[in-house]
C-alpha positions as a Python dict, from the first residue, in 0.01 Angstrom:
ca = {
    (1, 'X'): (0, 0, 0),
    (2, 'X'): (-232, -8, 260),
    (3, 'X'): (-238, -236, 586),
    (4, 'X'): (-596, -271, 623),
    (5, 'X'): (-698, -618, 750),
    (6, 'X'): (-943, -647, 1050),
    (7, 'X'): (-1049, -981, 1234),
    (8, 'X'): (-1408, -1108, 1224),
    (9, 'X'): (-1555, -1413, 1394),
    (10, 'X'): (-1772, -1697, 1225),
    (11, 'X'): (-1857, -1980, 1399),
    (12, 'X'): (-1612, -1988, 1684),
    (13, 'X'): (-1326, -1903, 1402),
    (14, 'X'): (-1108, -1589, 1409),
    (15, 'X'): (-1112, -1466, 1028),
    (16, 'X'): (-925, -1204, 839),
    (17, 'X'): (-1114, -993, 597),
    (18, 'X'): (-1023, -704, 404),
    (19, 'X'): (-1303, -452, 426),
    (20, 'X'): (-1189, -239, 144),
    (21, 'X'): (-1241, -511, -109),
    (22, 'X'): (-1629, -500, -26),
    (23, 'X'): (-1652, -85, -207),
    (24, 'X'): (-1386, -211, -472),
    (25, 'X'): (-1530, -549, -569),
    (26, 'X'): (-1830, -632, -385),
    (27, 'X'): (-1867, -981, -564),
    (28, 'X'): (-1563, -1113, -401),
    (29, 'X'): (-1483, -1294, -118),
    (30, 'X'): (-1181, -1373, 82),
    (31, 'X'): (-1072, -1508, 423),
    (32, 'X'): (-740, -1548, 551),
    (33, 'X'): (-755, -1839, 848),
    (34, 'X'): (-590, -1828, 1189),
    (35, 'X'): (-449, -2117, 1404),
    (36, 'X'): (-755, -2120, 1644),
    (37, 'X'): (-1096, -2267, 1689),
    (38, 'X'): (-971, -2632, 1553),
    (39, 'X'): (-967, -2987, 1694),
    (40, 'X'): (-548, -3065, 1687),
    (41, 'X'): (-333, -3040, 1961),
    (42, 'X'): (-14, -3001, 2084),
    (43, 'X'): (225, -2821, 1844),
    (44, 'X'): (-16, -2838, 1523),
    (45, 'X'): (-304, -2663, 1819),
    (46, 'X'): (-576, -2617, 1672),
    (47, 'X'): (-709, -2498, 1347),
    (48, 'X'): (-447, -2719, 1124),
    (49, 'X'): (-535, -2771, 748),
    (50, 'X'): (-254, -2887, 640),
    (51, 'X'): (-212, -3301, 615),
    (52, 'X'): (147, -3350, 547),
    (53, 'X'): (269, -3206, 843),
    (54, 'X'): (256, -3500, 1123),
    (55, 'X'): (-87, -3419, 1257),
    (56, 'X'): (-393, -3686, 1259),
    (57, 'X'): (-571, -3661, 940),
    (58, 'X'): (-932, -3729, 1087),
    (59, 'X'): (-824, -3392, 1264),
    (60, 'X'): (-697, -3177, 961),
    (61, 'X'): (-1074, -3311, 799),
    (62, 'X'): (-1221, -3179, 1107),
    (63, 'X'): (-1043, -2903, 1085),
    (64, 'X'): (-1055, -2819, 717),
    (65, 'X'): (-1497, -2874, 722),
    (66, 'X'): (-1491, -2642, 1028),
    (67, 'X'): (-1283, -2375, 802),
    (68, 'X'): (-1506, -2435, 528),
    (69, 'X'): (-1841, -2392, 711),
    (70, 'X'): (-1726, -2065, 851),
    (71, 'X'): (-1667, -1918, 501),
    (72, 'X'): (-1940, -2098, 350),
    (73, 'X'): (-1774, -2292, 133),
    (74, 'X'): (-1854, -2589, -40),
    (75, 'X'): (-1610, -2823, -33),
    (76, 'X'): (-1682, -2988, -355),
    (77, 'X'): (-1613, -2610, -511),
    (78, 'X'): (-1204, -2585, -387),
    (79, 'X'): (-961, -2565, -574),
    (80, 'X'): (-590, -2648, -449),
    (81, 'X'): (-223, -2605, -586),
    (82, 'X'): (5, -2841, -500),
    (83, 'X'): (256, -2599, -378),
    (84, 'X'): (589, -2756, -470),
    (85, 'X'): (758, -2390, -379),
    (86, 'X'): (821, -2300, -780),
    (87, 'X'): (667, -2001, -974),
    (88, 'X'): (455, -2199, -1191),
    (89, 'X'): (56, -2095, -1244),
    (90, 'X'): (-239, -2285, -1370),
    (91, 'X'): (-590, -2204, -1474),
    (92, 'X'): (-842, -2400, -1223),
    (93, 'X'): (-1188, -2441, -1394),
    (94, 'X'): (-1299, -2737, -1151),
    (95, 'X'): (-1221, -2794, -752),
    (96, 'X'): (-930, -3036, -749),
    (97, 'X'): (-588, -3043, -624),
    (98, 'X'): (-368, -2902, -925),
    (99, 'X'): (-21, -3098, -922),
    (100, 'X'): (295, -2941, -965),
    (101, 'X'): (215, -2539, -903),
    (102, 'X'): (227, -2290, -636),
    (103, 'X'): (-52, -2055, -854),
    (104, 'X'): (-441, -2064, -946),
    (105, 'X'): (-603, -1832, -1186),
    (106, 'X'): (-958, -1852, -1285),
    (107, 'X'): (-1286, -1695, -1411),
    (108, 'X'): (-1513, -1956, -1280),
    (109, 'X'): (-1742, -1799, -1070),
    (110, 'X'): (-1815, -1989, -725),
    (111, 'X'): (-1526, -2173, -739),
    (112, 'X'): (-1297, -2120, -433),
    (113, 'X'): (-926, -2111, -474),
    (114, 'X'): (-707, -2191, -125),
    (115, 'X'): (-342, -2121, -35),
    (116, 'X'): (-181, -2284, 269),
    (117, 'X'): (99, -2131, 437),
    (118, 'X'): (304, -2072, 740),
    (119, 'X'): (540, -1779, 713),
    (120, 'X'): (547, -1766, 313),
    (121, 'X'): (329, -1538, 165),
    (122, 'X'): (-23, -1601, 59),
    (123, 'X'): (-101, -1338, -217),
    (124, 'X'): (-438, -1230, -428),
    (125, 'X'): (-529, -1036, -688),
    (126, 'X'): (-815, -1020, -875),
    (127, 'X'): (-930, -766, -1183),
    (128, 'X'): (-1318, -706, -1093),
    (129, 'X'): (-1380, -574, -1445),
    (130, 'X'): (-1296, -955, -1624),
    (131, 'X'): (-1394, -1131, -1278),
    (132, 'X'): (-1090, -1279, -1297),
    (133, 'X'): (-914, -1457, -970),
    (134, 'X'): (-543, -1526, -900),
    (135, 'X'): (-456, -1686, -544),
    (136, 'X'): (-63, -1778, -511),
    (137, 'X'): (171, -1901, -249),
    (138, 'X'): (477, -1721, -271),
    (139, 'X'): (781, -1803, -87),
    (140, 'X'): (1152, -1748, -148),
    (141, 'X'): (1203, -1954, -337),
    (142, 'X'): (889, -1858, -556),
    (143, 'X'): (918, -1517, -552),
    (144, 'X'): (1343, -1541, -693),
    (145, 'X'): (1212, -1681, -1002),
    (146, 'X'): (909, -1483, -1037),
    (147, 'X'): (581, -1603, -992),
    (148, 'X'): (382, -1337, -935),
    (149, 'X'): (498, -1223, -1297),
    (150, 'X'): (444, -1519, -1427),
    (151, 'X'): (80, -1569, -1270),
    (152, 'X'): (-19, -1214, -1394),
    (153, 'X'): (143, -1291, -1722),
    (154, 'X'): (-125, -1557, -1699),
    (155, 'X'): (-416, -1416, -1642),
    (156, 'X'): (-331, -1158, -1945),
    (157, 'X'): (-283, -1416, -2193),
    (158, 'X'): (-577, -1623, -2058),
    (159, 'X'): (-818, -1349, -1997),
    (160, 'X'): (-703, -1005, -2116),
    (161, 'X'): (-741, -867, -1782),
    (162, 'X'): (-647, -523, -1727),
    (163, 'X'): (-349, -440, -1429),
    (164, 'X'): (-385, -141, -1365),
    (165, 'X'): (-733, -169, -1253),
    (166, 'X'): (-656, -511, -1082),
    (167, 'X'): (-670, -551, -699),
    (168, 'X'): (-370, -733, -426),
    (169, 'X'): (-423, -840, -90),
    (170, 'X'): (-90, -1043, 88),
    (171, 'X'): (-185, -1203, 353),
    (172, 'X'): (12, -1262, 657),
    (173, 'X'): (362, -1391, 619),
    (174, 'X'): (739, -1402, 815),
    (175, 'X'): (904, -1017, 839),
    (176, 'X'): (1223, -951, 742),
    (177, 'X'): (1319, -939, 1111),
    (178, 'X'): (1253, -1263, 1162),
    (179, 'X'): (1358, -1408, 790),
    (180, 'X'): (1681, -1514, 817),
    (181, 'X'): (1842, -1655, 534),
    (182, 'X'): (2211, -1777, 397),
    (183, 'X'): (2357, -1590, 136),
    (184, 'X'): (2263, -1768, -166),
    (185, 'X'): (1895, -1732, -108),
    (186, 'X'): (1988, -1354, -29),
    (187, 'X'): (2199, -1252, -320),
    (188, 'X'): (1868, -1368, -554),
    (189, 'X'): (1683, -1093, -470),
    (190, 'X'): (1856, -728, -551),
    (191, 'X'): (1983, -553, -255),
    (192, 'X'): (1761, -309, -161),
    (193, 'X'): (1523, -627, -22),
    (194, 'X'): (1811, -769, 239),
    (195, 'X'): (2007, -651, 506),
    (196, 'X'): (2347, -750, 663),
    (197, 'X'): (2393, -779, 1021),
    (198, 'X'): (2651, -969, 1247),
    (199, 'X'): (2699, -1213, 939),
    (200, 'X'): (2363, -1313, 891),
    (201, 'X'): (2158, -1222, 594),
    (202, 'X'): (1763, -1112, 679),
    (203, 'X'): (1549, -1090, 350),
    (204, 'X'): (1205, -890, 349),
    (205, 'X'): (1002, -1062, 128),
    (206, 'X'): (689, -839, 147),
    (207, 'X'): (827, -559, 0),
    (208, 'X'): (961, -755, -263),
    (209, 'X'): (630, -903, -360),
    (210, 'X'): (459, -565, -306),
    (211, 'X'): (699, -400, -572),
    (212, 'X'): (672, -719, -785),
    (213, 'X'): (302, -628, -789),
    (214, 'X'): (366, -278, -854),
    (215, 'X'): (582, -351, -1112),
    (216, 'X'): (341, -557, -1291),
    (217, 'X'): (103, -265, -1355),
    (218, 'X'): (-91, -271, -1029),
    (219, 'X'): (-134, 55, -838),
    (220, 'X'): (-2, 119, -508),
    (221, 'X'): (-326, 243, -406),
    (222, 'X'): (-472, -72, -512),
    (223, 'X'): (-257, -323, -304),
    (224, 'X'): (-370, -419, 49),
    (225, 'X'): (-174, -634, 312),
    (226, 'X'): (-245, -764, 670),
    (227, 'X'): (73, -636, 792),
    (228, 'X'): (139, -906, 1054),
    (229, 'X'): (431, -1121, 1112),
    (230, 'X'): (321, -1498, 1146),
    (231, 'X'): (693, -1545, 1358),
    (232, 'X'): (580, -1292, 1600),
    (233, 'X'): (264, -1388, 1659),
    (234, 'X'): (220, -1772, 1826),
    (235, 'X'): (-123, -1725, 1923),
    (236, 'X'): (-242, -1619, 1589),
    (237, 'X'): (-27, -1836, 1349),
    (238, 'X'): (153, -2122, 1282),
    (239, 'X'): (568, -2053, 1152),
    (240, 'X'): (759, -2315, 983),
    (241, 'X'): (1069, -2083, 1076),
    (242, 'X'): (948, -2008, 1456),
    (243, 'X'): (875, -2327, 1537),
    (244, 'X'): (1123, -2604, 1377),
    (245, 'X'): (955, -2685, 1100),
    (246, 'X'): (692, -2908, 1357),
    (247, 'X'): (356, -2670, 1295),
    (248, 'X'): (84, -2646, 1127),
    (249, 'X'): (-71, -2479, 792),
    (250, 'X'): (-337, -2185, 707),
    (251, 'X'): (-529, -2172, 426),
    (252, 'X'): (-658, -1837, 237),
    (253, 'X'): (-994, -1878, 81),
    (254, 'X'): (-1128, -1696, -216),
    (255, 'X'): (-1356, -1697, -443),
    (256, 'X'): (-1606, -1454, -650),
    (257, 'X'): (-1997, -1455, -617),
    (258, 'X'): (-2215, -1524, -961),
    (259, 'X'): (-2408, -1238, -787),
    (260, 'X'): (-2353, -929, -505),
    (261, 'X'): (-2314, -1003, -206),
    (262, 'X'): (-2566, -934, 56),
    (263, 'X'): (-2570, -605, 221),
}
């Protein structure tokens, strides 16, 4: 594991990139989005993409084309899971909203998968040899009955893709510190991933996805994450937890290149 994500700006928008990924698979592309640089205001202030939440829709639009430009993205090319907070996976040849999955695999080149969040996890991985994309939103509930096996399970069947020479990035998400859970969400994940104290169960769900990624054949050398809590951080993030469940929504952007990049 390695916490290697570094901010760039693009058009007024503060972006998080991964520089390793641009040695390891230079024909991919990702961005993880922060809260500013949008048009919304007060508690959904300002980047906002996410249109069930309360805020103004001609806003989130605003919002989502800014996003979009930034990356340069076509929106026409996005493809978007539903995210119903379940572990299932489907494969996205087309840019559409998929119903009734928190998971996107594909090998259509050009074509940009997104995850929105706001304290779960947004998490990527991608086998350069196959060109073959995952992008899921893990949370919780997600994770407890195992989508990231499930989406790598996926992407085997689908496209024979190789794990151990695969690539995962996890993006931003809420630390254990700040996770607190009852004890029925707790006592689905095995001990070593939450912690006791004055009654009130904390769960750290990035380690458990990093060892669910591990476990899956990917090599700890081979797994990147931001390392930063989206609860601790107002200015950078929205948190459903931090902030009442009244906030706004990130997206993660991915996709891989027909070609190289640029130098």
């Amino acid at each position: 594991m390695r916490r290697s994500m570094i901010w760039i700006h693009r058009k007024g928008l503060k972006l998080g990139v991964f520089p390793a990924i641009e040695i390891l698979a230079p024909q991919l592309e990702v961005f993880f989005g922060s809260r500013g640089g949008g048009s919304s205001g007060g508690p959904y202030k300002s980047l906002n993409v996410g249109m069930k939440v309360g805020d103004r829709r001609e806003l989130v639009r605003r919002n989502r084309e800014l996003l979009l430009d930034a990356a340069g993205i076509d929106g026409g090319t996005l493809a978007r899971a539903e995210q119903v907070h379940g572990a299932r996976a489907a494969v996205a040849r087309r840019g559409a909203l998929y119903g009734g999955v928190d998971g996107l695999v594909t090998s259509e080149k050009d074509l940009a998968l997104s995850i929105s969040t706001a304290d779960c996890y947004a998490v990527l991985i991608y086998a350069p040899s196959e060109r073959v994309l995952g992008a899921l939103h893990v949370g919780r509930n997600g994770a407890a009955e195992g989508i990231i096996e499930r989406s790598m399970s996926l992407m085997h069947d689908s496209f024979q893709i190789g794990a151990a020479g695969s690539i995962a990035l996890i993006g931003p998400g809420i630390c254990s510190e700040c996770y607190e859970v009852g004890e029925y969400e707790a006592k689905r994940f095995p001990a070593r991933f939450r912690t006791l104290q004055d009654g009130r169960y904390r769960l750290d769900l990035l380690s458990f996805c990093r060892e669910e990624l591990r476990r899956c054949g990917i090599r700890p050398e081979r797994i990147f994450e931001a390392g930063l809590c989206t609860s601790c951080n107002p200015r950078l993030f929205y948190s459903h937890r931090r902030d009442g469940g009244i906030t706004g929504r990130h997206w993660m952007l991915a996709r891989v290149r027909r070609g190289h990049r640029p130098g």
